[in-house]
C-alpha positions as CSV (number, residue, x, y, z in Angstrom):
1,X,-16.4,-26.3,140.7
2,X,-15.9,-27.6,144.1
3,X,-18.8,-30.3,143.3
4,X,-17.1,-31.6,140.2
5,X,-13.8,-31.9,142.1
6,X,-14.8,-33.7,144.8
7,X,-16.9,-36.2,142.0
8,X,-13.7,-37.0,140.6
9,X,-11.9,-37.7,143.8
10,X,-15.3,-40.1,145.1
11,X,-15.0,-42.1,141.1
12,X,-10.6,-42.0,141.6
13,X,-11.3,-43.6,144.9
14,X,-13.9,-46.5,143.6
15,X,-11.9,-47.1,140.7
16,X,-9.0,-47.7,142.6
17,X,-10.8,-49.5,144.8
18,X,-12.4,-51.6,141.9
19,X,-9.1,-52.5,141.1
20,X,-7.2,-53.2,144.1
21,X,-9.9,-55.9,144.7
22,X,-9.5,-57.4,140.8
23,X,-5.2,-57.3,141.2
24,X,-5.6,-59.4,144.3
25,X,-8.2,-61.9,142.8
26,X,-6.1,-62.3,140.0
27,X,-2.3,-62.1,141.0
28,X,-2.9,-64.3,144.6
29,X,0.3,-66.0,145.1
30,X,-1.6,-69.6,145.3
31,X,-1.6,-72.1,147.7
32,X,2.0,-71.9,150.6
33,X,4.7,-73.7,150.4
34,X,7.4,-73.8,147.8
35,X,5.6,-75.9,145.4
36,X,2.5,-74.7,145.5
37,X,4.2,-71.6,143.7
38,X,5.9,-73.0,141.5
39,X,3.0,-74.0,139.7
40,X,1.4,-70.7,140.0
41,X,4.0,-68.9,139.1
42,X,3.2,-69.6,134.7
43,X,-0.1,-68.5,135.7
44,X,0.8,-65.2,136.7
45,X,3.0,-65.3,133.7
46,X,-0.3,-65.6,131.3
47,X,-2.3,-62.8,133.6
48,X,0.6,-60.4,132.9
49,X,0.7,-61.1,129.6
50,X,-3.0,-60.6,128.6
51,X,-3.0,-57.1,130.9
52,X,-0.7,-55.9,128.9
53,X,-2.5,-57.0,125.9
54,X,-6.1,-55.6,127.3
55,X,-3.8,-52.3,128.5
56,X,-3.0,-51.8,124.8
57,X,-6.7,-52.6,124.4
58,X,-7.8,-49.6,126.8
59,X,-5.4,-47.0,125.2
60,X,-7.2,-47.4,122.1
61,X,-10.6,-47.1,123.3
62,X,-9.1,-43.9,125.0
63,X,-7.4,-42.4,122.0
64,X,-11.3,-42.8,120.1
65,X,-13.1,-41.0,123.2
66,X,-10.3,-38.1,123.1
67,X,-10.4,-37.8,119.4
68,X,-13.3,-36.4,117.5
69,X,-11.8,-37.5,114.5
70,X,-11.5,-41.6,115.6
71,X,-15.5,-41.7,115.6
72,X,-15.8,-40.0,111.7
73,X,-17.9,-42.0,109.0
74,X,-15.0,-43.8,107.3
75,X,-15.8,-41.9,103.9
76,X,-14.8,-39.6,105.9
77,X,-11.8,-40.2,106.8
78,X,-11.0,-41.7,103.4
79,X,-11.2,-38.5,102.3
80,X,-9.1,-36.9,105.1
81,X,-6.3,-39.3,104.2
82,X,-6.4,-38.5,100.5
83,X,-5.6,-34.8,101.3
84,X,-2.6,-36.3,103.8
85,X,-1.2,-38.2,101.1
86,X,-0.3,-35.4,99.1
87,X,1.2,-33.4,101.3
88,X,2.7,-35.4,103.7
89,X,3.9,-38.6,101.3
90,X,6.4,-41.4,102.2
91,X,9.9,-40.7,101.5
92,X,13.3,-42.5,101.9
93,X,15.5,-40.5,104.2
94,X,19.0,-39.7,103.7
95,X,20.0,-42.4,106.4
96,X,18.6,-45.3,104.1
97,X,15.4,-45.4,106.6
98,X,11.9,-44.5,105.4
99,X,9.4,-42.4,106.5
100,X,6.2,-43.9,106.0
101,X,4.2,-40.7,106.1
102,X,0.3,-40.1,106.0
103,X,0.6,-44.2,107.0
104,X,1.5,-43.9,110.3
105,X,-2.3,-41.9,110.4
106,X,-3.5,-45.4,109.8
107,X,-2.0,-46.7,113.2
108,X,-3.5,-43.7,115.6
109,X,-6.8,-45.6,116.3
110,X,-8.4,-48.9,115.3
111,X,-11.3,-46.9,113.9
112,X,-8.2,-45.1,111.5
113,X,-6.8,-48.0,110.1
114,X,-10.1,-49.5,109.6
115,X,-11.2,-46.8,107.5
116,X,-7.8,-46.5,106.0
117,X,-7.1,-50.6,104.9
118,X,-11.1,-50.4,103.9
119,X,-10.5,-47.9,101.4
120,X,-8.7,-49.3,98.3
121,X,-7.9,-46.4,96.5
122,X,-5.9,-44.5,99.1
123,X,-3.7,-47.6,97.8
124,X,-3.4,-47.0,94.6
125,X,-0.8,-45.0,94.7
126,X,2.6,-46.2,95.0
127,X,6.0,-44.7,95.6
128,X,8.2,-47.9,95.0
129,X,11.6,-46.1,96.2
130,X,9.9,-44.1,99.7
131,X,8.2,-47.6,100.6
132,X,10.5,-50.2,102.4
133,X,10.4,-53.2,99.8
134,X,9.2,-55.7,102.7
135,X,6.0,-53.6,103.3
136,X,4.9,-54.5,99.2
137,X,3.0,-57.8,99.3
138,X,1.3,-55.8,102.1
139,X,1.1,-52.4,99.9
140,X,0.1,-53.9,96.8
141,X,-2.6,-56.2,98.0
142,X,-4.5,-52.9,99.9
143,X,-5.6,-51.7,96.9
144,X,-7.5,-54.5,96.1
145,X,-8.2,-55.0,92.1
146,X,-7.9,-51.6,91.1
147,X,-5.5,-50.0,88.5
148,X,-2.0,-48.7,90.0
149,X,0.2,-45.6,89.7
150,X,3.7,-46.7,90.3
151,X,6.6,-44.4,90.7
152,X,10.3,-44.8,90.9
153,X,12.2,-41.9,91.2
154,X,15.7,-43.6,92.1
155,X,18.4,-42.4,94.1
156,X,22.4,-42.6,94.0
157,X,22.4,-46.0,95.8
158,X,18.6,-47.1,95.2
159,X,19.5,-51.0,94.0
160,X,17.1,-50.8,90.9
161,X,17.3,-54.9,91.1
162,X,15.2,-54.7,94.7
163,X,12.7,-52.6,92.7
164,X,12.1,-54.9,89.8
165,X,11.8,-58.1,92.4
166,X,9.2,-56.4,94.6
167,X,7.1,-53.2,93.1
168,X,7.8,-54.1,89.6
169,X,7.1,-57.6,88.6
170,X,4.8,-58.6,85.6
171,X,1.4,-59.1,88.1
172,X,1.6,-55.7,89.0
173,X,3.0,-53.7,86.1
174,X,0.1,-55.1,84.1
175,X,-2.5,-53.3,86.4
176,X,-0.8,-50.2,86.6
177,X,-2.5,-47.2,84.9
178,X,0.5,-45.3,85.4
179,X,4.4,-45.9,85.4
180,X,6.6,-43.1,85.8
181,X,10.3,-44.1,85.9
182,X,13.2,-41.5,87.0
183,X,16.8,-43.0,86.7
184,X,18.1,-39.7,85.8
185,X,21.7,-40.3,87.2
186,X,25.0,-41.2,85.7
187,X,25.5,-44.3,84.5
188,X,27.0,-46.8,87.0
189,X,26.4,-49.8,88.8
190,X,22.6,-50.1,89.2
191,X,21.9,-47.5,86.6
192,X,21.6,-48.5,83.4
193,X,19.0,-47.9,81.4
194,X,18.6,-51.1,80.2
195,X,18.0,-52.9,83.5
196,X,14.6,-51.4,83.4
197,X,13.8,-53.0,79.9
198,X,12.4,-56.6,81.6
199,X,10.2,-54.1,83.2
200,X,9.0,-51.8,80.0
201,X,8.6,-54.8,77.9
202,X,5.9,-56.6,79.6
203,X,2.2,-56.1,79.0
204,X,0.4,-52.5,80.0
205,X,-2.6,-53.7,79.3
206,X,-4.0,-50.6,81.3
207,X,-1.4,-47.9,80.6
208,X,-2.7,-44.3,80.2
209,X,0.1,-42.2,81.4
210,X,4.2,-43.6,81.0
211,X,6.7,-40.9,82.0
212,X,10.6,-42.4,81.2
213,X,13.5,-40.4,82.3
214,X,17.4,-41.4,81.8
215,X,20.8,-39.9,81.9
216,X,21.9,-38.3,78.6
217,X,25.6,-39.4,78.1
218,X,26.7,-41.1,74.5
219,X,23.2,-40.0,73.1
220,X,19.1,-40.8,73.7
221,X,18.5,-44.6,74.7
222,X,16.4,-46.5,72.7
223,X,14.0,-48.3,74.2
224,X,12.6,-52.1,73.5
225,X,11.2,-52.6,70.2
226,X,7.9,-54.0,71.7
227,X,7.0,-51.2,74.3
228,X,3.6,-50.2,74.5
229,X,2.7,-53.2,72.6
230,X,-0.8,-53.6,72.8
231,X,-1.6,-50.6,75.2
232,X,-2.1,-47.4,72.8
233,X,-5.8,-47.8,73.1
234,X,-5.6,-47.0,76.3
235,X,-2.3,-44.6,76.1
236,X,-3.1,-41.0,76.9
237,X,-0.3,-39.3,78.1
238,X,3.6,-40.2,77.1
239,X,6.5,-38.4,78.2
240,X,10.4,-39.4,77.4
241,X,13.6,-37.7,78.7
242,X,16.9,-38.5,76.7
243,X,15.3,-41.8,75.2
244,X,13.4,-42.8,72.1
245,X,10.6,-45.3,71.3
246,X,11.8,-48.3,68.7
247,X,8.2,-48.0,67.2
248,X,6.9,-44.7,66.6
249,X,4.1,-46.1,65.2
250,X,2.7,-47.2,68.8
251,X,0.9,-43.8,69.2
252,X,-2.0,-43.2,67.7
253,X,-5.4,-41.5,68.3
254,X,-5.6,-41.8,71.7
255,X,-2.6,-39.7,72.4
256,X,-3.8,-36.1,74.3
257,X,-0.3,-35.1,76.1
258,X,3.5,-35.3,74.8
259,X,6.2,-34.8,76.2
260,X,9.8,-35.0,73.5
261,X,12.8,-33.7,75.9
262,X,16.6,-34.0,75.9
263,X,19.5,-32.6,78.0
264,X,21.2,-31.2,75.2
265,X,21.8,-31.9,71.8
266,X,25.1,-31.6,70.4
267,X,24.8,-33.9,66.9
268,X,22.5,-36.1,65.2
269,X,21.5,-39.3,66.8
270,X,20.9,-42.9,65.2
271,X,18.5,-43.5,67.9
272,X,16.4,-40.1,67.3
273,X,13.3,-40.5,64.5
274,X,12.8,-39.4,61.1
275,X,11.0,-36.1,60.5
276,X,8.6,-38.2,58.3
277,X,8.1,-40.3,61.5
278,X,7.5,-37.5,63.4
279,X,5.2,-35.7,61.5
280,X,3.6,-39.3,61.5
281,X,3.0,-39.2,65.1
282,X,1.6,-35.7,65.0
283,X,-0.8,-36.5,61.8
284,X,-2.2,-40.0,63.8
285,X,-2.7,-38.2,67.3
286,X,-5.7,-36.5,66.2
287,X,-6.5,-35.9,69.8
288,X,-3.3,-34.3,70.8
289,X,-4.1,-31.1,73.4
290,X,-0.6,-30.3,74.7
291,X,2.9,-31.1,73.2
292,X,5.8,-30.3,75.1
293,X,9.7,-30.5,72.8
294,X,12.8,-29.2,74.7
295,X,16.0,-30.0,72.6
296,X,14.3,-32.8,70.3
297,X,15.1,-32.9,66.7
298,X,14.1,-35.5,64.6
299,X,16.6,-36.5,62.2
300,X,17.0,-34.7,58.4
301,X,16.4,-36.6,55.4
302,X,17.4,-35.9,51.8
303,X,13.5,-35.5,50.8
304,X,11.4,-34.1,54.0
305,X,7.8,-34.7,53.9
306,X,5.5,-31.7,53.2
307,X,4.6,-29.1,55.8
308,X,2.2,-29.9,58.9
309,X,0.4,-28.0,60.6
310,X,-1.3,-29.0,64.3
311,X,-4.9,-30.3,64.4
312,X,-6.6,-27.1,66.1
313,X,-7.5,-29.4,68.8
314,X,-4.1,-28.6,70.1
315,X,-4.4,-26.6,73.1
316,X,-0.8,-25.6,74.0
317,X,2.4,-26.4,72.3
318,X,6.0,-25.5,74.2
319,X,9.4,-25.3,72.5
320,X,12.6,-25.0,74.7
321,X,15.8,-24.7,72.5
322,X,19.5,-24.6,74.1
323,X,21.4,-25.3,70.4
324,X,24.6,-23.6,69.6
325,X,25.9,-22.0,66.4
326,X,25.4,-24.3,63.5
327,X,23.0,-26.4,65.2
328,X,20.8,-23.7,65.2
329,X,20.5,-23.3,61.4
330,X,20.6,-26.8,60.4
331,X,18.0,-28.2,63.3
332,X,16.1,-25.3,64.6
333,X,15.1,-23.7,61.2
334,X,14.7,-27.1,59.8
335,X,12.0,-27.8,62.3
336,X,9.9,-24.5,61.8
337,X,10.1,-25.2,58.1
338,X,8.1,-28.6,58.2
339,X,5.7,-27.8,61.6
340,X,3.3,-24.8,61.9
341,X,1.2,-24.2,65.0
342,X,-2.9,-23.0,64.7
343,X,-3.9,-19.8,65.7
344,X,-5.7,-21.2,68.3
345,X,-3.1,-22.4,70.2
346,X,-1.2,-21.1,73.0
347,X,2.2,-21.3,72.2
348,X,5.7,-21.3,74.0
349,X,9.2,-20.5,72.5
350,X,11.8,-20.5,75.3
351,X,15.3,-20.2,74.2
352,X,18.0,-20.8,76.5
353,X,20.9,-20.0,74.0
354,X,22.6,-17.1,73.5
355,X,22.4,-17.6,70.1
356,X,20.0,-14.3,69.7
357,X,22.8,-11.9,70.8
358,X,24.2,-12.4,66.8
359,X,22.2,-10.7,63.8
360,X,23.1,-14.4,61.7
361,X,21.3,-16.0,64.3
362,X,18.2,-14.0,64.2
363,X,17.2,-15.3,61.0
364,X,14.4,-17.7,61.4
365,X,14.2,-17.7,65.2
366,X,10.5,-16.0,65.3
367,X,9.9,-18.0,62.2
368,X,7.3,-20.0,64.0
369,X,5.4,-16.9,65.7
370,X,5.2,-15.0,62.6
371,X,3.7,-18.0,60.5
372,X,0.6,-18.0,62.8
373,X,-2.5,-16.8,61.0
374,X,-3.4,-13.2,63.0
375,X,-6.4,-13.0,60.8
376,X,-8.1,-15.9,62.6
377,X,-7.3,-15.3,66.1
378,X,-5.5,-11.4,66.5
379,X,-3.8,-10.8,69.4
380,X,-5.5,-7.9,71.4
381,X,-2.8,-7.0,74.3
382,X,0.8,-7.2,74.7
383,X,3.1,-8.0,77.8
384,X,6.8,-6.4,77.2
385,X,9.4,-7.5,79.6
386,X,13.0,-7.5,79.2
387,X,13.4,-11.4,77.8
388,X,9.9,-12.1,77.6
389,X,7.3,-11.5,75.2
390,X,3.6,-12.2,75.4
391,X,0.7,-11.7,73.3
392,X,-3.1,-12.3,74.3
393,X,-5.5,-13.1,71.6
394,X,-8.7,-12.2,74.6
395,X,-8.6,-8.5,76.1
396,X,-8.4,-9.0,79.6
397,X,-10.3,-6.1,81.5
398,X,-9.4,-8.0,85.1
399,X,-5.6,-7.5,83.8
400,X,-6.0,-3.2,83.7
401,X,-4.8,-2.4,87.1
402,X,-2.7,-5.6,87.3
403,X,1.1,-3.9,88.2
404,X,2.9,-5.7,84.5
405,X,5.7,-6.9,86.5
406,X,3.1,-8.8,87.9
407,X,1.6,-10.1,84.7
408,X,5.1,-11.9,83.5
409,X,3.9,-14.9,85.9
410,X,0.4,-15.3,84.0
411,X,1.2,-15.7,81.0
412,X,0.8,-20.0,81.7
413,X,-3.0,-19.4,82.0
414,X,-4.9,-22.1,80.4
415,X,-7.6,-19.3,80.2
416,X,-6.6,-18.0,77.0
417,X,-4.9,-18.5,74.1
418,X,-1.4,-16.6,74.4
419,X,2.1,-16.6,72.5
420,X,5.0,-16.3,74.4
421,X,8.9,-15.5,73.3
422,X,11.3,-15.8,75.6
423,X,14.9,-15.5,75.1
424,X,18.3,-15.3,76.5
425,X,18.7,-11.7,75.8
426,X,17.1,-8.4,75.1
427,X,13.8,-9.3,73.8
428,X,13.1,-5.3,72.9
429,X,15.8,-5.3,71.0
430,X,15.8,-8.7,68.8
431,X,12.2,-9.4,68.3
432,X,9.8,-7.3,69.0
433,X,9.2,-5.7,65.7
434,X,8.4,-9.6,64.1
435,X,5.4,-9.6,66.0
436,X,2.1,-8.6,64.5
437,X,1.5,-5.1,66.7
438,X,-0.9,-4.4,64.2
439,X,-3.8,-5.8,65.8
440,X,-3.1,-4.8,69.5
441,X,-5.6,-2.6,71.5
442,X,-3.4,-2.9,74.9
443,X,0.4,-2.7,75.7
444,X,1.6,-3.4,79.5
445,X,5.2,-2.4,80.0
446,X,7.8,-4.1,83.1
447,X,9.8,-1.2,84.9
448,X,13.2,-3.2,83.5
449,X,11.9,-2.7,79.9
450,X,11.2,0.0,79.9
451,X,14.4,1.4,80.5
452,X,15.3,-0.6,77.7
453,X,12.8,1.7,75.4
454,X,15.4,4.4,76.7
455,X,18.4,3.1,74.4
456,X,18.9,4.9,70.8
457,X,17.8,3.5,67.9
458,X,18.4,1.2,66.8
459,X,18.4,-1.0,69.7
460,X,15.3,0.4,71.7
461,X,12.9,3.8,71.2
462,X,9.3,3.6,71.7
463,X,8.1,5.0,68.1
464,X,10.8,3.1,66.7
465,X,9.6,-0.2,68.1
466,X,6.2,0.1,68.2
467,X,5.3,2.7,65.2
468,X,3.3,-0.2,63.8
469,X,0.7,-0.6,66.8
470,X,-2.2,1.7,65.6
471,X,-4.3,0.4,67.2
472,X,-3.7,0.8,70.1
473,X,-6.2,2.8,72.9
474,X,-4.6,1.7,76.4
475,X,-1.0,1.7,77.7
476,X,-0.2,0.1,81.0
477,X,3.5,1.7,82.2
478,X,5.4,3.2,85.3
479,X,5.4,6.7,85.7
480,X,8.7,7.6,87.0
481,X,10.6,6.1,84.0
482,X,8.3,7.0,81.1
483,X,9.9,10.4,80.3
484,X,10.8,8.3,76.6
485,X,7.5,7.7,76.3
486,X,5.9,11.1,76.6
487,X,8.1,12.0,74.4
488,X,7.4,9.8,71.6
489,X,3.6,10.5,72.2
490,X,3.9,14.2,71.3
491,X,5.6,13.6,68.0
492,X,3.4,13.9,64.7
493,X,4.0,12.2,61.5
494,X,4.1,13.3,57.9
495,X,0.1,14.3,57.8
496,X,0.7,16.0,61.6
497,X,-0.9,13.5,63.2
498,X,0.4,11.5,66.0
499,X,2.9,9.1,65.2
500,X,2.9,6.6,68.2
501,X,-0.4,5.1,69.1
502,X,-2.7,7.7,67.5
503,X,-6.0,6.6,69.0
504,X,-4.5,6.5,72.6
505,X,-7.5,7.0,74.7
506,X,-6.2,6.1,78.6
507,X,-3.0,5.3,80.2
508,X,-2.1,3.5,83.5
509,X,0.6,4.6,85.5
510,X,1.9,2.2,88.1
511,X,4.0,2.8,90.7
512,X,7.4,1.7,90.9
513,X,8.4,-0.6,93.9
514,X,11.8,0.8,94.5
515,X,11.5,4.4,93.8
516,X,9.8,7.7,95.4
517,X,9.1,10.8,93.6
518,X,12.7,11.8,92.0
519,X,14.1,15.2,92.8
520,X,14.5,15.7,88.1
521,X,10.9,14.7,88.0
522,X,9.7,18.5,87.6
523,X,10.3,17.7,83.7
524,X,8.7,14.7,83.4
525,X,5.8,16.2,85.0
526,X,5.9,19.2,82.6
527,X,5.8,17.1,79.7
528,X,2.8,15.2,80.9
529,X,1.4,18.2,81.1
530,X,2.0,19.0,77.5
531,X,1.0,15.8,76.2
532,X,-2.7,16.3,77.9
533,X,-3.0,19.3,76.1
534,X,-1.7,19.0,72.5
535,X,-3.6,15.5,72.3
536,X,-6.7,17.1,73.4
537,X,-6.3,19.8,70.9
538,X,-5.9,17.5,68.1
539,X,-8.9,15.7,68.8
540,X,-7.0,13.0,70.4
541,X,-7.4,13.3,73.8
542,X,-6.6,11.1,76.7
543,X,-9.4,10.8,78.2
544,X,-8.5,8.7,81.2
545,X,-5.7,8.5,84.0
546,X,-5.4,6.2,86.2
547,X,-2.8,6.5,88.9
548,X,-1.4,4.0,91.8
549,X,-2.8,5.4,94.8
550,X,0.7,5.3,96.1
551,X,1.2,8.3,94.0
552,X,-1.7,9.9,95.3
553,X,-0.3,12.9,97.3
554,X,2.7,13.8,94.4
555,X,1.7,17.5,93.1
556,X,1.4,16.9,89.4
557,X,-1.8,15.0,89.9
558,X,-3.6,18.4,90.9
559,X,-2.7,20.0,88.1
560,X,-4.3,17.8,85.8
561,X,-7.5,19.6,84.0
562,X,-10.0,16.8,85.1
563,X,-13.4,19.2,83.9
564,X,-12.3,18.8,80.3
565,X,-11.9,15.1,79.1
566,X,-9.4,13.5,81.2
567,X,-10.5,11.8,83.9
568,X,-8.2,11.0,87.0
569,X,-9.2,8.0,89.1
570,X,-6.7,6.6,91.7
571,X,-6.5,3.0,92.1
572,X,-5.2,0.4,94.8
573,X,-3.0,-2.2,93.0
574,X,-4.6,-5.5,92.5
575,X,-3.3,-8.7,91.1
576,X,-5.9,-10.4,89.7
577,X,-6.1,-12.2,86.2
């Protein structure tokens, strides 16, 4: 140590040395006498001027010997700043001023912004409102020849004129690949919709994905009759928000994402299309894989076209609704009456109305889950929450010990082909019996629904609800609020045979977040009890339990017979799917 310390005081020493001789040599004063300085004097000017330059020179070459990172390949490093850019992107502050984000990486090291300004398609992406509109000749020639993804999500005072001038005019629009526009505020100076039309009706020669999003105020905008003009070869992905397209029949084969929303919907709209164009759209996009419809309904005619139903290339289809009253009957129903949806496809109904707390309204709400063919692809298991319901037409052994609560955030798994209700109210109450329990071999139950079970008939009751699941071997349920359920399990029908979920083979019991063993559970316990036995006497036994570890120490667990044919295995709770 003492070696190295006195090396570094010897090379301090020569270097300042070094330099002590080089200042002098450089910065002598010049020749005596007031003149003679005076003409040195703008010679000193220039020496100070390049050290600082060559000082800026030296920090660099001392940030690229302290950081590892400076003396990376530049693939590298291109791909180092693709993982920056999305999640540290440019934004526009609050104050006006913008935060240039993963760029200011670019100015850490010349080696950095090398790499960076080398690698075109770290420029391809392009935030028109987070970028400072003097920075686009700059921006926009980085990324060479290469197709762009433009995006304008605008602000309260964003100047949407500055945005057309700069990010937006015809030389770039016509290389970009993607163009997503956000002018979802009010209208008012600098937002209207049609200030963006110069924009949408120049040539896309290279457009695959177009996202358009306005305001919703008199009624859905229209957009220019000659958008997309040219580019649906190319067109893979549309998505509109409280507008419509002049042409419908723009989209065509190429078409494997839509996206139909609006706001709300309140009446009938000039600008909205004919169901015959609509169910033109559908029959021409024979590659459709997702369609997405919140609050979009075409408009009736006196003579609809006849029923369609998806190509079963369709992968998922989602269908928010927020209609009131009348609406419902003469938009909703009218809808489900001319579309149909393949078996094969996963399929969403979200309702955000209350219109399911009335019996009127009921009628024709599951309309468009019960006309799915079971026969082709039967769903197997069942989630039951309190607003949600979801069917899986794949058993899903990784799902067992998954707590159901749990479960509720699955069902958007592109894995497998589900059907998912969910409403605004009591989903046990309003449509559970519509769907086909028939075919199920699993049942998973939330805590909250559960108690729901608990209500008289007929509102809830387990046999009551669920008499029509036969089929049924596994139940997935929490044991502290399933006295209901044991219950309904001992009861026989007219031949004395069990009435609820005769071939019942093993049940799950989860453990309940919030509650411990309850002081009343000596009944519950009792009746478990019972059900073990009189199902194993009538040749329907249960042969398997298995029980939330957490629940490992409660007494009833001891007094289950496990040398007969249940067997009791004790489980750590997983969430895995």
């Amino acid at each position: 140590m003492a070696g190295t310390e006195a090396d570094a005081e010897s090379y301090q020493q020569a270097a300042k040395d070094s330099w002590s001789v080089f200042i002098r040599a450089r910065f002598d004063a010049g020749p005596a006498g007031r003149s003679g300085r005076v003409a040195r004097l703008p010679q000193l000017e220039a020496e100070l001027e390049l050290m600082h330059e060559f000082f800026a020179i030296a920090k660099q070459n001392i940030n690229s010997c302290a950081s590892i990172a400076c003396g990376l390949p530049a693939e590298v490093l291109a791909i180092i700043f693709a993982f920056a850019q999305e999640s540290w992107p440019p934004k526009r502050l609050k104050s006006k001023q913008h935060d240039l984000g993963w760029i200011y990486a670019t100015h850490v090291c010349a080696s950095w912004r090398k790499a960076a300004l080398g690698t075109h398609t770290l420029w391809q992406k392009i935030d028109c409102i987070a970028l400072p509109a003097p920075m686009a000749t700059d921006i926009l020639t980085r990324s060479g020849r290469l197709p762009l993804q433009l995006y304008a999500d605008t602000e309260n005072d964003t100047k949407a004129a500055i945005v057309f001038k700069t990010w937006m005019s015809w030389p770039v629009v016509r290389r970009a690949s993607l163009l997503h526009i956000d002018d979802n505020f009010d209208y008012s100076s600098g937002h209207i919709p049609n200030l963006w039309f110069p924009i949408l009706e120049q040539s896309m020669p290279l457009m695959e994905d177009l996202s358009i999003t306005f305001a919703l105020e008199d009624g859905p905008e229209k957009l220019p009759d000659n958008l997309l003009a040219g580019a649906q070869p190319t067109l893979t992905n549309l998505y509109l928000q409280n507008c419509c397209l002049s042409n419908w029949g723009v989209l065509g084969g190429t078409l494997t994402k839509l996206s139909l929303h609006m706001d709300w919907l309140y009446d009938e709209y000039e600008s909205l299309p004919t169901m015959t164009e609509l169910r033109s759209v559908f029959t021409r996009s024979t590659s459709l894989e997702h369609i997405s419809v919140e609050n979009f309904y075409p408009k009736k005619e006196p003579n609809p076209p006849d029923p369609f139903t998806f190509y079963p290339t369709l992968t998922s289809l989602v269908f928010h609704f927020s209609l009131e009253g009348a609406m419902f009957e003469s938009h909703y129903r009218a809808f489900w009456t001319q579309f149909n949806v393949p078996a094969t496809t996963s399929f969403k109904l979200w309702a955000y109305a209350e219109v399911t707390e009335y019996d009127v309204a009921l009628d024709g709400f599951m309309d468009p889950v019960t006309r799915i063919n079971n026969t082709i692809l039967p769903a197997k298991e069942l989630l039951i929450g309190v607003l949600e319901l979801t069917l899986w037409c794949t058993e899903l052994p990784s799902a067992t010990l998954t707590p159901p609560h749990q479960l509720l955030y699955t069902g958007d798994s592109n894995h497998y082909t589900t059907r998912t209700i969910k409403g605004a109210t009591s989903a046990i109450k309003y449509h559970l019996s519509h769907l086909p329990l028939e075919s199920l071999v699993s049942i998973f139950v939330t805590p909250n629904a559960m108690m729901r079970f608990d209500n008289p008939e007929p509102d809830g009751g387990w046999l009551f609800k669920l008499s029509a699941a036969r089929a049924v071997r596994r139940i997935s349920v929490y044991y502290t609020p399933c006295q209901s359920l044991l219950d309904d399990l001992l009861k026989k029908d007219a031949n004395d045979g069990f009435a609820l979920f005769p071939l019942l083979d093993t049940m799950i019991f989860h453990h309940r977040p919030q509650a411990g063993k309850m002081e009343h559970q000596t009944s519950l316990d009792l009746v478990l009890l019972e059900l073990l036995s009189d199902r194993r006497e009538h040749g329907a036994g249960i042969r398997e339990l298995l029980v939330d570890r957490r629940m490992e120490s409660w007494f009833i667990w001891s007094k289950v017979d496990r040398e007969k044919l249940t067997k009791l295995t004790f489980f750590d709770s997983t969430f895995c799917l």
